[in-house]
C-alpha positions in Angstrom: -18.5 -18.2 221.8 -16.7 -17.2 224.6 -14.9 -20.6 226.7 -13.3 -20.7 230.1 -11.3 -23.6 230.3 -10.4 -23.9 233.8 -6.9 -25.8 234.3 -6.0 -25.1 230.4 -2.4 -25.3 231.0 -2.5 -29.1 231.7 -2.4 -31.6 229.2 -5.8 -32.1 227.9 -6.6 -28.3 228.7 -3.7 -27.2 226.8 -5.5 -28.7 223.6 -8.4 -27.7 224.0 -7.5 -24.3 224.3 -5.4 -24.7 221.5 -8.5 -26.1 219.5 -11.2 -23.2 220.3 -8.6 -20.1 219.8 -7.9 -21.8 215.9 -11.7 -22.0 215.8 -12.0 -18.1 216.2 -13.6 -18.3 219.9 -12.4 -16.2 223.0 -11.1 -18.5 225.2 -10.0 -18.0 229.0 -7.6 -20.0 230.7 -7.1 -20.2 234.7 -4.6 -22.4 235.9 -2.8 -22.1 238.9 0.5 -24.1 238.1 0.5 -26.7 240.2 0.7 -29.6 237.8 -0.2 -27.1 234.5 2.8 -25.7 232.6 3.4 -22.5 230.7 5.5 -24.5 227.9 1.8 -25.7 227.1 0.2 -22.8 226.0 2.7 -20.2 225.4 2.7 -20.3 221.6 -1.0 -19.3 222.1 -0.3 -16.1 224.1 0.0 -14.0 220.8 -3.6 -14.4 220.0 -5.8 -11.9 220.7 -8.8 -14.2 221.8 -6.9 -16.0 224.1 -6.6 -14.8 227.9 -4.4 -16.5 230.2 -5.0 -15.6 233.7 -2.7 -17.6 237.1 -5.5 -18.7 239.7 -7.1 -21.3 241.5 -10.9 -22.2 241.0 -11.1 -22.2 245.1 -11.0 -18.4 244.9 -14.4 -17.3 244.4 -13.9 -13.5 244.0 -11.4 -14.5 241.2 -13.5 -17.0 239.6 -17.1 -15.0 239.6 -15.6 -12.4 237.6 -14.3 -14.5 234.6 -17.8 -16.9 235.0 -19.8 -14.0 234.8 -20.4 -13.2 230.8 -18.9 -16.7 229.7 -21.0 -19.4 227.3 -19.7 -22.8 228.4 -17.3 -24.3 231.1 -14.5 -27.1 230.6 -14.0 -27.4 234.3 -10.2 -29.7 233.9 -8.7 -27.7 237.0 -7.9 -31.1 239.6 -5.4 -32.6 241.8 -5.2 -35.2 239.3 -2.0 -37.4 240.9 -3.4 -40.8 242.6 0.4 -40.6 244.3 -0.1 -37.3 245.6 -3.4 -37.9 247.1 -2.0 -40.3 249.7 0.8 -37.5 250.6 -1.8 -34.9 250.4 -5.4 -35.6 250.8 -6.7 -33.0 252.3 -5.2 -30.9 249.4 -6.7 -33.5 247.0 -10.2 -33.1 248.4 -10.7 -29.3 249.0 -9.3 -28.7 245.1 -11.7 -31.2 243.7 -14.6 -31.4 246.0 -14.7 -27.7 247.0 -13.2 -26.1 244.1 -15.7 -27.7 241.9 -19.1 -27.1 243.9 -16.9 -23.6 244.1 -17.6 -23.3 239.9 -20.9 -25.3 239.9 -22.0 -22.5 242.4 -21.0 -19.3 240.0 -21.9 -21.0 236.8 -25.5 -21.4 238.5 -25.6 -17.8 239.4 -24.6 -16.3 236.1 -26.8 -18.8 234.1 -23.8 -20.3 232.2 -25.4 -22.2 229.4 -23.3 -25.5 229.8 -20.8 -26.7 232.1 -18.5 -30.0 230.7 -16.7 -31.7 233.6 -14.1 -33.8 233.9 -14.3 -36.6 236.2 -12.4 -39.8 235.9 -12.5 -43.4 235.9 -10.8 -43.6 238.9 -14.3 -43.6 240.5 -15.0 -46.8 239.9 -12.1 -48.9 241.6 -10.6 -51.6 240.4 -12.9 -53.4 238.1 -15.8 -56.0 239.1 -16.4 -56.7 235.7 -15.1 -55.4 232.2 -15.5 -54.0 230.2 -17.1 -50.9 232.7 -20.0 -49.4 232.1 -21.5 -46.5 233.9 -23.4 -48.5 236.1 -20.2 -50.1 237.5 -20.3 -49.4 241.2 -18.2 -46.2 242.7 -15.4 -47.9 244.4 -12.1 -46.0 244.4 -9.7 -47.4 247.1 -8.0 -43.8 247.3 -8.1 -39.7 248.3 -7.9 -39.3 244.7 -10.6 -41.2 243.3 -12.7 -40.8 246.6 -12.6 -36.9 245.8 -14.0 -37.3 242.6 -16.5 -39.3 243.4 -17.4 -36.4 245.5 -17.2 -33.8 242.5 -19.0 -36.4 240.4 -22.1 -36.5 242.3 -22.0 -32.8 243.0 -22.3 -32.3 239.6 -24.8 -34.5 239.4 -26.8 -33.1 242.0 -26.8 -29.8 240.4 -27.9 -30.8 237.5 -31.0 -32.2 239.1 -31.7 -29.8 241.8 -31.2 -26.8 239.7 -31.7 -27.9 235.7 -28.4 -27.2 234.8 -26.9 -28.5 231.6 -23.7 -30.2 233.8 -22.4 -32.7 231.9 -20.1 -35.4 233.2 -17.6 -37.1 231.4 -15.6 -39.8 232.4 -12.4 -40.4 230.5 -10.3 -43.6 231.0 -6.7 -43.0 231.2 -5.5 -40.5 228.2 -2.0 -40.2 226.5 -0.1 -37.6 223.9 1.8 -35.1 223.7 2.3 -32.5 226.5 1.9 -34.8 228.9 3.6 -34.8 232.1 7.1 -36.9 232.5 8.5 -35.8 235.8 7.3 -36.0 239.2 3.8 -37.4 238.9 3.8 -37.8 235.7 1.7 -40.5 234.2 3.1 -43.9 233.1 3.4 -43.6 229.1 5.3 -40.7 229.5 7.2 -41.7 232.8 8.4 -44.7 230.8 9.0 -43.2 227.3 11.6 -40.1 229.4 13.4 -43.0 230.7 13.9 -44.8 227.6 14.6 -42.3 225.4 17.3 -41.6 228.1 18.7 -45.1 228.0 17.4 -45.5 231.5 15.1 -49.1 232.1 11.8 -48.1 232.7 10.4 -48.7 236.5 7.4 -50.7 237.1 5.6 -51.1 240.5 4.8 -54.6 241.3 4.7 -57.2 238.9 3.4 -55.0 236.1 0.1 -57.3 235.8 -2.3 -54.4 236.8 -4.1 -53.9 233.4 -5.2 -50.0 232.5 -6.3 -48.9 228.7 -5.5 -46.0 227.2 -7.1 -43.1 224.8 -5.3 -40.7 222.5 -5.4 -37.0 223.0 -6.4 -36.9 219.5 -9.8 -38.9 220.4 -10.4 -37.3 223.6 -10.3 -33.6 222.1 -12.6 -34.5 219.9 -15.3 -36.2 222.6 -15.2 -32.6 224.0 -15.9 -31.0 220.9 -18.7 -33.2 220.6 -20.0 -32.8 224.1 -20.3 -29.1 223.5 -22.2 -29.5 220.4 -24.8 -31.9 221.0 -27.7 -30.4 221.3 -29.6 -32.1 224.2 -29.0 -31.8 227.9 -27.2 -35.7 229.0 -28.5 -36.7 231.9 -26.2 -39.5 233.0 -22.4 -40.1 233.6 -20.4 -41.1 230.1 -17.6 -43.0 229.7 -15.0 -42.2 226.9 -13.0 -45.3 226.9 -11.2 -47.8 224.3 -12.7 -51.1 226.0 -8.6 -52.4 225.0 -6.6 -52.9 228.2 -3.0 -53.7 228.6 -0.3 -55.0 231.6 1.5 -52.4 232.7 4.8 -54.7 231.5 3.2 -55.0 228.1 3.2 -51.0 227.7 6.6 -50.8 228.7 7.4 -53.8 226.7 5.4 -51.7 223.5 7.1 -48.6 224.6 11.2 -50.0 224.5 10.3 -51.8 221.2 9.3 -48.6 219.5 11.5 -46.4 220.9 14.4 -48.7 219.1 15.7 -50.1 222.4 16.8 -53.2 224.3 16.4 -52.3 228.0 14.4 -54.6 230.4 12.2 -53.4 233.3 13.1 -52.7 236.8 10.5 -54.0 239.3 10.2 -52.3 242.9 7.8 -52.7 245.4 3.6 -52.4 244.6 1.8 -49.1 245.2 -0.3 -48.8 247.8 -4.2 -49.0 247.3 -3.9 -49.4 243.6 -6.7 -50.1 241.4 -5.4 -53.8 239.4 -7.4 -53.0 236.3 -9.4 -50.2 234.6 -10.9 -51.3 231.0 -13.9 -49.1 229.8 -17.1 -49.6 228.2 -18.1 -46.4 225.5 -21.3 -47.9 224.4 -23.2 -44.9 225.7 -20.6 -42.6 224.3 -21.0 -43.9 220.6 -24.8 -43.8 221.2 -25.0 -40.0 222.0 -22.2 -38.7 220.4 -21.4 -41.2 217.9 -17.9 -41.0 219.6 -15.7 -44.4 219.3 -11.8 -44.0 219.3 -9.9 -43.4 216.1 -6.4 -44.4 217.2 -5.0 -47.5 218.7 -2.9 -48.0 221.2 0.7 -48.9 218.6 0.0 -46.0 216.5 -0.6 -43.2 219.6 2.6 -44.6 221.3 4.2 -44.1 218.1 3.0 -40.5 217.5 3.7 -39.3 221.0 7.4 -41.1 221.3 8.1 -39.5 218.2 6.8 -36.0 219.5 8.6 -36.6 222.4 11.8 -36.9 220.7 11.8 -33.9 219.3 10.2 -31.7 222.1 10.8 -33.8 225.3 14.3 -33.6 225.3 15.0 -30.0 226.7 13.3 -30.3 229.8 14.7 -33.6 230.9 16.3 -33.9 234.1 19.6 -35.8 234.6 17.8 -38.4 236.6 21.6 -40.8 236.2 
């Protein structure tokens, strides 16, 4: 089978590049760098069915010719930062909006058999009710979440204008190794740098907004079984726990594994963000037969322990 994985330097990306070269397909990455890194999928360079080409899915000359020839789409390639969007909305939108009608567009015209797409439980604002199900309302109080919304229903629309197997997925927040711990990096890993460098972790507000949290592990394999199932999916899917925790209770988790007695520092609350996010995968484990394999104890376990021995060298003296 021949895969392009489009943002396969980021976290999730990396791995599933990683999966389908050790399965014996030709897989192409694009990334353009902006949040991917080369540390992610440079021990996969040596392989001969693995192509790494730098670009951005908004150029269309660029993306047509690897489209043209391939057998399926991951389509990962976002501005994925809630924090960003507020600096840079405009940025936020035309990656995610237009870059993704952008691929919709060129898969359509070179009759790309199926096209797996990442969207995000961001959508759906903070929660009405929980768990979520897909038929929670699309709320997202920011750029981020308001652009893919956007990409969302342009999928969507595809599929039902044109017959195209698009399939949407929407993952709840993910964790594991490779993850991003600088900059706008995401919380577990935010946290665990700090820690693991004797520096309390920082927590915005009270640290009563409630998220839940899925283990690379799990979420590679709800790809995997995306692309195999058979049927076209019609309708949005979440891949979600349904387990939510405080934000103080993960960094609580996260200091008591990691061997440490630091307390958290409390600032000032983020602006526009969503108080709690807890998932309903009932229609996952009904198509799929997905559920999630590893709790929340044992994947901060696994990654702080990764982290340990491969986070270290590209730390920043943050003192």
């Amino acid at each position: 089978m021949r895969i392009l994985i489009t943002g396969g330097a980021g976290f999730v990306g990396s791995h599933l590049c990683e999966r389908y070269v050790k399965e014996g397909h030709t897989v192409l990455c694009v990334d353009n760098f902006l949040s991917g890194s080369l540390d992610n999928i440079k021990h996969l360079l040596d392989y001969h069915n693995f192509k790494l080409v730098k670009g951005d899915i908004r150029d269309k000359e660029l993306m047509g010719s690897l489209i043209n020839g391939v057998d399926v789409i991951f389509h990962l390639a976002a501005q994925i930062h809630v924090d960003r969007s507020y600096i840079e909305p405009e940025l936020t939108w035309d990656i995610n909006v237009h870059g993704t009608q952008n691929i919709l567009e060129l898969a359509r015209f070179y009759d790309v058999k199926r096209i797996i797409v990442s969207s995000s439980s961001e959508v759906y604002g903070t929660a009405l009710y929980v768990p979520m199900d897909e038929k929670h309302p699309l709320n997202a109080p920011h750029p981020y979440g308001a652009s893919k919304i956007a990409m969302d229903r342009m999928c969507a629309a595809y599929q039902k204008t044109y017959g195209m197997d698009v399939v949407i997925m929407r993952p709840f927040n993910i964790f594991g190794a490779r993850q991003r711990d600088i900059g706008y990096g995401a919380v577990i890993s935010l946290f665990t740098r700090r820690v693991l460098n004797g520096i309390p972790p920082i927590i915005y507000g009270d640290g009563s907004q409630r998220r839940e949290y899925t283990y690379i592990d799990d979420i590679v394999r709800a790809y995997d079984l995306v692309l195999k199932y058979p049927d076209l999916v019609h309708e949005p899917v979440n891949f979600a726990t349904g387990v939510d925790y405080s934000i103080k209770e993960l960094a609580e988790m996260i200091i008591e594994i990691s061997g440490s007695k630091l307390k958290p520092i409390y600032t000032n609350k983020r602006m526009a963000e969503v108080d709690r996010l807890c998932g309903d995968a009932t229609r996952a484990e009904q198509i799929y037969g997905w559920y999630p394999e590893i709790g929340i104890q044992e994947g901060l376990k696994r990654f702080i322990d990764w982290y340990r021995v491969y986070g270290f060298e590209r730390w920043l003296d943050i003192r």
